[in-house]
C-alpha positions as CSV (number, residue, x, y, z in Angstrom):
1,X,-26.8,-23.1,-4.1
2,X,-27.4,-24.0,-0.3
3,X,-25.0,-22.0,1.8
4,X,-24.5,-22.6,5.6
5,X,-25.2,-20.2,7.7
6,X,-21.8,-18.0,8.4
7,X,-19.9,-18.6,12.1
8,X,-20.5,-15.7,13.9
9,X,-16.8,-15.1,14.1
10,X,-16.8,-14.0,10.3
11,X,-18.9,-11.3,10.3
12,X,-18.4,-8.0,10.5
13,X,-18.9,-6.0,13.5
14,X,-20.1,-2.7,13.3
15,X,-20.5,-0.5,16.7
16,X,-20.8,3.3,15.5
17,X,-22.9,5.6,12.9
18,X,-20.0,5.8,9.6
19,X,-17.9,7.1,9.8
20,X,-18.0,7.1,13.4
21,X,-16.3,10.0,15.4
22,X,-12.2,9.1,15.7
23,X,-12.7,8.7,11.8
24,X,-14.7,11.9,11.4
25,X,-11.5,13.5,12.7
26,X,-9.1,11.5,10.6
27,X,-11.6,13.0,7.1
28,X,-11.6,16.5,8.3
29,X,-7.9,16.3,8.3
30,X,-7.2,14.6,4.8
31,X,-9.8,16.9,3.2
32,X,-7.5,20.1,4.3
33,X,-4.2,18.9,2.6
34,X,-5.1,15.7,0.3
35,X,-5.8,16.1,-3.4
36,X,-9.8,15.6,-4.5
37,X,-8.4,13.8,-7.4
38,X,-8.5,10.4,-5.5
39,X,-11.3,7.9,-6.6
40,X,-12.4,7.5,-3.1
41,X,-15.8,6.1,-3.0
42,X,-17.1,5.9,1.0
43,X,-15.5,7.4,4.3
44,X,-13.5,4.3,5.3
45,X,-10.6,5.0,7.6
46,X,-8.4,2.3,8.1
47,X,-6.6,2.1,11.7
48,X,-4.8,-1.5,11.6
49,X,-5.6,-4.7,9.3
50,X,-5.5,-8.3,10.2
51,X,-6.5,-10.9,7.2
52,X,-9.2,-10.5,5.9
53,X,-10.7,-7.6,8.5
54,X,-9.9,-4.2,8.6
55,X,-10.1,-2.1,11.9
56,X,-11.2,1.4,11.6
57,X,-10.3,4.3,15.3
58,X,-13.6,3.4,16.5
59,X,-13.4,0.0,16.6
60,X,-16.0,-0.8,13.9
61,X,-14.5,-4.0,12.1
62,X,-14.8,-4.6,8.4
63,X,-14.7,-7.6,6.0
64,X,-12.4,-6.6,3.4
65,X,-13.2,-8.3,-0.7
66,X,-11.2,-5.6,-2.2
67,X,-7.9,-6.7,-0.8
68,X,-6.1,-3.2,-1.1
69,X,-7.1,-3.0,-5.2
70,X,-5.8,-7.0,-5.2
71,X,-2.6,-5.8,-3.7
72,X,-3.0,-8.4,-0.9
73,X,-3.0,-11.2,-1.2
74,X,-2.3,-13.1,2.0
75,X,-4.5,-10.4,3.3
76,X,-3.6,-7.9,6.1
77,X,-0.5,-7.8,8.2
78,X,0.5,-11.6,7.2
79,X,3.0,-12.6,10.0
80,X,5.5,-13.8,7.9
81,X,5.2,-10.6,5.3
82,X,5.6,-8.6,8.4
83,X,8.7,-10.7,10.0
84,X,10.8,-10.9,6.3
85,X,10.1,-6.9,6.1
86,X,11.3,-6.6,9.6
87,X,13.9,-8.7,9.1
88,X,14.7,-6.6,5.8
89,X,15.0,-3.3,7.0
90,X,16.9,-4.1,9.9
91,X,19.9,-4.6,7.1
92,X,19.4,-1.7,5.0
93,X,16.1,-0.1,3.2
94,X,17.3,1.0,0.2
95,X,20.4,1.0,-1.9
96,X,19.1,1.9,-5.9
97,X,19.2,-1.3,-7.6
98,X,19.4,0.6,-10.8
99,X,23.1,1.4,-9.8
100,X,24.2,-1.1,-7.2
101,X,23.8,-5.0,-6.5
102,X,21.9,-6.8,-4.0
103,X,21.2,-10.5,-3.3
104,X,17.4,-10.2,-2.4
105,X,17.0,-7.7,-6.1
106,X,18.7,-11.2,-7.9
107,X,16.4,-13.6,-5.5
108,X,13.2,-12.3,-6.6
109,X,13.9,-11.9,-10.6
110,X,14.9,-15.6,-10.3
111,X,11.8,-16.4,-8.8
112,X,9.4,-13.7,-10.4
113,X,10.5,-15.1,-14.3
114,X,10.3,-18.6,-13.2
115,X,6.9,-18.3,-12.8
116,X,6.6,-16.6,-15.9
117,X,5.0,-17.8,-19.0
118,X,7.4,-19.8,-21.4
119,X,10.2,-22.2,-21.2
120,X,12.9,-19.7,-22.6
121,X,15.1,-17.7,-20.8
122,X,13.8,-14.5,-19.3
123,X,14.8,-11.4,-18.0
124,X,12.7,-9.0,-15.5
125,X,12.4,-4.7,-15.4
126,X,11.4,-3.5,-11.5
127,X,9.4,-0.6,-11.3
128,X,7.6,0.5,-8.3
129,X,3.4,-0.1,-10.1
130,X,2.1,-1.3,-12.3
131,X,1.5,1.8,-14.3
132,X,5.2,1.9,-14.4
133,X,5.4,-1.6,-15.9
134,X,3.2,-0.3,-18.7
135,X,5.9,2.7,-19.2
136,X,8.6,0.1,-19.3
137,X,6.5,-2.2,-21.8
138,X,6.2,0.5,-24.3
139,X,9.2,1.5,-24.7
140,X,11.1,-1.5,-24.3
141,X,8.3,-2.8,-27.4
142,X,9.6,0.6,-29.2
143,X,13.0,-0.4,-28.9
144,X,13.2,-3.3,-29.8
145,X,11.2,-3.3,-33.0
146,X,11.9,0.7,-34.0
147,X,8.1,1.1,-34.4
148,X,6.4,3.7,-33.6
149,X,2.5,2.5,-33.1
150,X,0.9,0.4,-30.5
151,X,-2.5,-1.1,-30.4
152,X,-5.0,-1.3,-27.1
153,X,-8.9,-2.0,-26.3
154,X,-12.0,0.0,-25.5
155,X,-12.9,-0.7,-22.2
156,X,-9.2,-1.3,-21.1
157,X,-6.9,0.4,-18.2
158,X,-3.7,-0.2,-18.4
159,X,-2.3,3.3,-15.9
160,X,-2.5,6.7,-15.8
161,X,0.6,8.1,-16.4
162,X,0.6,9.8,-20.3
163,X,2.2,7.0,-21.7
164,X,0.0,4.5,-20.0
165,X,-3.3,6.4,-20.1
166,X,-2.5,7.2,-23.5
167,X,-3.7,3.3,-23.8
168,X,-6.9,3.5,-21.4
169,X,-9.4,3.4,-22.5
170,X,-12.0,3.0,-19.5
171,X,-13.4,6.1,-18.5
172,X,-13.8,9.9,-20.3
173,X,-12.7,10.9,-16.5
174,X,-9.4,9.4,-17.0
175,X,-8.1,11.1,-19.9
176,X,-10.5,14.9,-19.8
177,X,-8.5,18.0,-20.2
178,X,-4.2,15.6,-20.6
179,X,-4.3,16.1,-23.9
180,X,-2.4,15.2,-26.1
181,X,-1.4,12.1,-24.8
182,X,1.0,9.9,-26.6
183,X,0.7,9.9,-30.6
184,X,-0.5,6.3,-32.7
185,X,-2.0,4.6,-30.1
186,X,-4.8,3.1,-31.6
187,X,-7.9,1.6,-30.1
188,X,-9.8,-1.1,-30.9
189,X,-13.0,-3.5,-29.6
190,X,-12.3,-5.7,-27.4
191,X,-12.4,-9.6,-28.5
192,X,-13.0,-8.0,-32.3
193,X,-9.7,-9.8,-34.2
194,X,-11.5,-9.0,-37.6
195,X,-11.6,-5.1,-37.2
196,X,-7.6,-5.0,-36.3
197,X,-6.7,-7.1,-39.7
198,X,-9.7,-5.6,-41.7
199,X,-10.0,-2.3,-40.6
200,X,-7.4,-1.2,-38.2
201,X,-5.0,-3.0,-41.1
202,X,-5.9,-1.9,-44.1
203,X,-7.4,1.7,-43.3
204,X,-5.5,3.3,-40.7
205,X,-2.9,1.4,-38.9
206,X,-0.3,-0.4,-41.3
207,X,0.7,-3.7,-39.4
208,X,4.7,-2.8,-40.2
209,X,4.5,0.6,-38.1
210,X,2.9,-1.4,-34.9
211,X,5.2,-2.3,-32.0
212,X,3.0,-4.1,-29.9
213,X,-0.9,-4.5,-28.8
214,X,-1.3,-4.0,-25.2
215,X,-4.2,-6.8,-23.7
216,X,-5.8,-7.4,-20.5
217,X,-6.9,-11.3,-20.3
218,X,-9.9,-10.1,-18.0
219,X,-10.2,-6.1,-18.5
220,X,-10.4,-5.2,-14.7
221,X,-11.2,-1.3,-14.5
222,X,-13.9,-2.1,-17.1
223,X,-16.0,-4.7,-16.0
224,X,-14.1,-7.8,-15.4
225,X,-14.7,-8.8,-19.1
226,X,-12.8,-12.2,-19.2
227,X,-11.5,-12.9,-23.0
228,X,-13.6,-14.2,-25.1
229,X,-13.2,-18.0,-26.3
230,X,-10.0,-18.3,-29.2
231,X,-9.5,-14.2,-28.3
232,X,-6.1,-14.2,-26.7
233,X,-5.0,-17.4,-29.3
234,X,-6.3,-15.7,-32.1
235,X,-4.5,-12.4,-30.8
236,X,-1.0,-13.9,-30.6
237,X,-1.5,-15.5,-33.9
238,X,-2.0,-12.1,-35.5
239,X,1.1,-10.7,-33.7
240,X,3.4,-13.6,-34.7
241,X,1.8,-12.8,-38.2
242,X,2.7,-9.3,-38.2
243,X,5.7,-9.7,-36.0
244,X,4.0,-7.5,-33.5
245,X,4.9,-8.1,-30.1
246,X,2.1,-9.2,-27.5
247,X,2.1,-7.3,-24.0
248,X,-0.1,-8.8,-21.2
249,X,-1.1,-6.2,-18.6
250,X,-1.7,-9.0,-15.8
251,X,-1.1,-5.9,-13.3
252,X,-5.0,-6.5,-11.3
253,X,-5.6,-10.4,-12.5
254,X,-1.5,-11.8,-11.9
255,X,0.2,-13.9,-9.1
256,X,-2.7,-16.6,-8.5
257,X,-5.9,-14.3,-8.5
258,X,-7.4,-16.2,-10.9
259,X,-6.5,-19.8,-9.4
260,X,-3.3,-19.5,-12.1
261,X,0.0,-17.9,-11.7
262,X,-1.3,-15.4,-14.7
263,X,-4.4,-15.0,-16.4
264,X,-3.1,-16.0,-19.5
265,X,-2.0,-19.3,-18.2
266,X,-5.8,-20.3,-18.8
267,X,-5.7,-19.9,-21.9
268,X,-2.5,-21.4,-22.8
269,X,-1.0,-18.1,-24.1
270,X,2.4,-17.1,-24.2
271,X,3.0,-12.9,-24.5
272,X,6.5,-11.3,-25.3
273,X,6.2,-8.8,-22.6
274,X,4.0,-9.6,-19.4
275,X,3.3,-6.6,-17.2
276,X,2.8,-7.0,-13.5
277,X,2.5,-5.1,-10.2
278,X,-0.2,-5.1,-7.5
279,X,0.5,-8.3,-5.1
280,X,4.0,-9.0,-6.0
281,X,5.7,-7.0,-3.9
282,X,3.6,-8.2,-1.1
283,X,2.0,-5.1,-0.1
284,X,5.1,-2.8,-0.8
285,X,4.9,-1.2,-4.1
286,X,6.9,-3.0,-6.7
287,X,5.8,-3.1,-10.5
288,X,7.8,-5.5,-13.2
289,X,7.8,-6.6,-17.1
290,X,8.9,-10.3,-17.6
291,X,10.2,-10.6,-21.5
292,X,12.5,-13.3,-23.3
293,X,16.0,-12.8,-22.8
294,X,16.4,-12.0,-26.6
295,X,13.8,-9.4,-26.1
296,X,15.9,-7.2,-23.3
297,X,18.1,-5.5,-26.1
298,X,18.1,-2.2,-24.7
299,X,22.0,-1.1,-23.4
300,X,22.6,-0.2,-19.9
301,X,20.4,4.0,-19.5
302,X,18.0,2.9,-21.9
303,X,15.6,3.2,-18.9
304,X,15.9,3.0,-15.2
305,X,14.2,4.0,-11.8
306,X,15.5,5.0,-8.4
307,X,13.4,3.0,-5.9
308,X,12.2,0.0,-8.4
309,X,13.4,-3.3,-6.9
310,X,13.5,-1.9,-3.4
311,X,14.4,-4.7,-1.2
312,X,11.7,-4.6,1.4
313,X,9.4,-5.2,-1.8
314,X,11.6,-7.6,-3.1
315,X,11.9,-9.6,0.3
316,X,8.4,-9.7,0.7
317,X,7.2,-10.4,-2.5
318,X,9.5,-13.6,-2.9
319,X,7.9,-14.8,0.8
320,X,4.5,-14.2,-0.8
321,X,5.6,-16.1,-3.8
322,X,6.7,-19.2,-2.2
323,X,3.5,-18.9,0.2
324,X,1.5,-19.5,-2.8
325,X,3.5,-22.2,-4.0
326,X,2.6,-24.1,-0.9
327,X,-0.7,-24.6,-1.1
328,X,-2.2,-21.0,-1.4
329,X,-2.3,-21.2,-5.1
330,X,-5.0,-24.0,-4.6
331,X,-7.2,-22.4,-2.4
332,X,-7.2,-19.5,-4.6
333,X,-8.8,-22.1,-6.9
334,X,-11.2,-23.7,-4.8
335,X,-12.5,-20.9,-3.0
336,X,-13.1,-19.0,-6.7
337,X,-15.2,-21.5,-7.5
338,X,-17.2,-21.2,-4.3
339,X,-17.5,-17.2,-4.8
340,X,-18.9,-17.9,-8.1
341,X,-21.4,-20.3,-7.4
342,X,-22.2,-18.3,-4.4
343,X,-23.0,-15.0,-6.6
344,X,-24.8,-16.7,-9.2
345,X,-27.2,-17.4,-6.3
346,X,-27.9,-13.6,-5.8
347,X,-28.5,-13.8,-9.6
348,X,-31.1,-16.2,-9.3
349,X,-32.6,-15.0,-6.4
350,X,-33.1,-10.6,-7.1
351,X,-33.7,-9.6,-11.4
352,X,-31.5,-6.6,-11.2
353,X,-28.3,-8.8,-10.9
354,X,-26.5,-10.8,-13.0
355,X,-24.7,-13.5,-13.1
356,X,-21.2,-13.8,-12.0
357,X,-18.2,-13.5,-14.4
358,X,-14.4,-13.7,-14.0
359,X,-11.9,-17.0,-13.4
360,X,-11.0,-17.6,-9.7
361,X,-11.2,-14.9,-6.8
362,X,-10.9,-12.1,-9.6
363,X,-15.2,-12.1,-9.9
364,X,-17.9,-9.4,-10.3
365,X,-21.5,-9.1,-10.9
366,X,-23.4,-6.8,-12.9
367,X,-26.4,-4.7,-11.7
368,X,-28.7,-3.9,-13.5
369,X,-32.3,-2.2,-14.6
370,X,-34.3,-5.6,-14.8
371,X,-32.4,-8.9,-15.8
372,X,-31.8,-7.7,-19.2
373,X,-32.0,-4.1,-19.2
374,X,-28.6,-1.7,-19.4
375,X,-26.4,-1.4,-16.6
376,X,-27.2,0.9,-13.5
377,X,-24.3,2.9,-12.1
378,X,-26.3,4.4,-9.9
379,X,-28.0,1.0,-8.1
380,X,-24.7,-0.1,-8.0
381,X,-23.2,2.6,-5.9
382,X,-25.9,2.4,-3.4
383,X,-25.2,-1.3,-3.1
384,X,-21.5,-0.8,-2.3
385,X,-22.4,2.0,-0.3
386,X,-24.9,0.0,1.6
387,X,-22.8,-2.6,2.1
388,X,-20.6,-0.5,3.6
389,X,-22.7,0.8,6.5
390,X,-22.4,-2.9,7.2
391,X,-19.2,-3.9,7.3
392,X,-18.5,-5.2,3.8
393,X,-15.9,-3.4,1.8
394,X,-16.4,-3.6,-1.9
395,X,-15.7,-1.9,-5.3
396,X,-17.4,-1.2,-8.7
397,X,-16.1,-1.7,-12.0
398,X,-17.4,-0.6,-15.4
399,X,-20.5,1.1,-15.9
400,X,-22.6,-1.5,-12.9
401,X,-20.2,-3.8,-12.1
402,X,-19.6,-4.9,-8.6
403,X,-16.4,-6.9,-8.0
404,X,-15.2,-9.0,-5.8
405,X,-11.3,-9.3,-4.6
406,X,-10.5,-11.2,-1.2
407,X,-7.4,-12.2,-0.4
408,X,-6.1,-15.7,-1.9
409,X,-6.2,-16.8,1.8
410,X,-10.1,-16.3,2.1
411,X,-12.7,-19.3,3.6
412,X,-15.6,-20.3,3.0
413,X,-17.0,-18.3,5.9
414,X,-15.6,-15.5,5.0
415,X,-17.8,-15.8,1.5
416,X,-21.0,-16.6,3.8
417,X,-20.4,-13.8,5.7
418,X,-19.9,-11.7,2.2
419,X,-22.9,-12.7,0.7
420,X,-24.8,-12.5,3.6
421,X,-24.3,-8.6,3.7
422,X,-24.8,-8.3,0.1
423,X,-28.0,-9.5,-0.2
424,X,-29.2,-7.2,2.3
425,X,-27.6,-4.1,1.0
426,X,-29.4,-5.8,-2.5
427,X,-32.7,-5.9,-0.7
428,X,-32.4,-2.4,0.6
429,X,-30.4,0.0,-2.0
């Protein structure tokens, strides 16, 4: 596709060797009393944020697609995240929702279910991520039903807590040396309905014993694999079947990332249990199931949290919400349409990439050894890596995928300016 060339305004601006000195200090320091364990991928040290840019101590200013893991998304330091926040905690911080009662706690669950696949009454669990959400999901689907199994998909990620990883099913590095994690979880191919009913079924995993299947609408962690055509219908079809309950872990592609309130909603889906996290606290941590009001059976100690529903996540994720509704939501659309066409033009233009899949500004791109060949991890981390050294902060997924997460308040230029790193760091790495 013909692109303008970006304003100059959108760019990046890098001024020093990465990491430059001020962030040199900042890395000597984390690596003394911070945990290796974190998947940190290049030395970016963040020093302030302002939409889609991020500022590190030495002044060197970055283009941000990976929008804190799709945590942001009105981008960085929005000025009206930052004045209900203020606004927030200069009433009170805390006060466990769990126990007590608070108007902003009651404002938000009206809001957050309206939203909310379905036309029946629903009823919301706050949790503070999303791989809390999963927790509350299974045993909530346990509960309910009094079975003990649960079905998920290769290639998924759905947390890493036991009883959450005990559903991934993403990377060997995720689950070496925790076991045993949580007994019959079963896995299964994703998009494959015949092996649950024909294999799963009738060799290993009677339907009766199965509380719920666990599915991500576009695995994120492992590729950015969007369902595949009559999947997700097929899927509930089985679970109303079998009555098995249907959980949708929309925890990466929920609240407008794909140009739809929920992934699902493109595929005219309704789940029992819809997992969330990620953007709807906007930028505070805040996690959530959604279910029908029928479905929230569980008596009062069944399962709570101290900080979930905190109400400086609570204010600020109801001021995202209704950000969205006016008019945010749309360009979320339009501008996923733009990053897609944009990237398919880096898959016409170099062999080792390929074309771009996902549904709105949830996208990636897969790199690999010739057009066809098998994915390259390695390629792909010099890419991201390359990119970095100018300015353009991105993230892999799966075995060579690249993806792409700006904030649901990106422009067009900001896209030029994207690509335009990109295809150098292609040309180069």
């Amino acid at each position: 596709m013909k692109r303008a060339a970006p304003k100059s305004g959108f760019a990046p601006q890098i001024r020093t060797g990465l990491p430059g000195p001020k962030a040199r200090k900042v890395l000597e320091r984390d690596r003394k009393v911070i945990t290796p364990a974190y998947t940190r991928g290049y030395p970016l040290v963040i020093e302030r944020g302002e939409g889609s840019y991020v500022f590190d101590p030495d002044g060197n200013k970055f283009l941000d697609f990976t929008a804190g893991v799709a945590v942001n998304a009105l981008g960085h330091a929005h000025p009206e995240i930052v004045r209900v926040i203020q606004e927030q905690a200069a009433k009170f911080i805390h006060m466990a929702g769990t126990d007590f009662y608070y108007e902003i706690m009651a404002a938000f669950a009206e809001k957050i279910c309206s939203i909310s696949p379905g036309k029946a009454p629903k009823q919301t669990f706050l949790a503070n991520s999303g791989t809390e959400a999963i927790e509350a999901a299974i045993k909530l689907a346990r509960y309910v039903t009094r079975r003990p199994r649960m079905i998920a998909f290769y290639g998924c990620f759905h947390g890493r807590s036991m009883g959450s990883l005990s559903l991934t099913a993403s990377k060997p590095a995720q689950r070496r040396h925790f076991s045993p994690l949580l007994g019959d979880v079963t896995h299964a191919p994703y998009g494959d309905l015949d092996f649950i009913e024909n294999v799963l079924f009738k060799r290993t995993t009677p339907p009766e014993d199965v509380a719920a299947i666990f599915v991500e609408p576009i695995q994120g962690e492992g590729g950015y694999n969007v369902a595949p055509k009559g999947f997700l219908e097929g899927l509930r079809k089985l679970c109303d079947k079998y009555d098995i309950l249907m959980v949708a872990d929309e925890v990466q592609s929920g609240l407008g990332r794909t140009g739809k309130w929920w992934a699902v909603d493109h595929f005219g889906v309704e789940p029992d249990i819809l997992c969330m996290a990620k953007p709807i606290g906007g930028g505070i941590p805040l996690g959530a199931i959604v279910a029908r009001k029928e479905l929230n059976a569980w008596p009062s100690g069944a399962h709570a949290n101290t900080f979930g529903g905190n109400p400086l996540a609570c204010a600020a994720g109801l001021r995202t919400i209704e950000l969205l509704e006016d008019g945010i939501l749309d360009n979320a659309r339009r501008m996923g349409d733009y990053l897609s066409a944009s990237l398919d033009s880096l898959a016409e233009e170099f062999a080792h990439v390929g074309p771009s899949h996902g549904l709105g500004l949830m996208q990636a791109i897969d790199i690999r050894r010739g057009k066809q060949g098998p994915l390259d991890h390695d390629r792909r981390d010099r890419i991201v890596n390359a990119a970095f050294a100018e300015g353009l902060l991105l993230l892999g997924c799966g075995e060579g995928g690249i993806r792409f997460l700006p904030s649901l308040t990106v422009e067009k230029g900001h896209i030029d300016a994207a690509l335009d790193v990109l295809r150098k760091a292609l040309k180069t790495a």
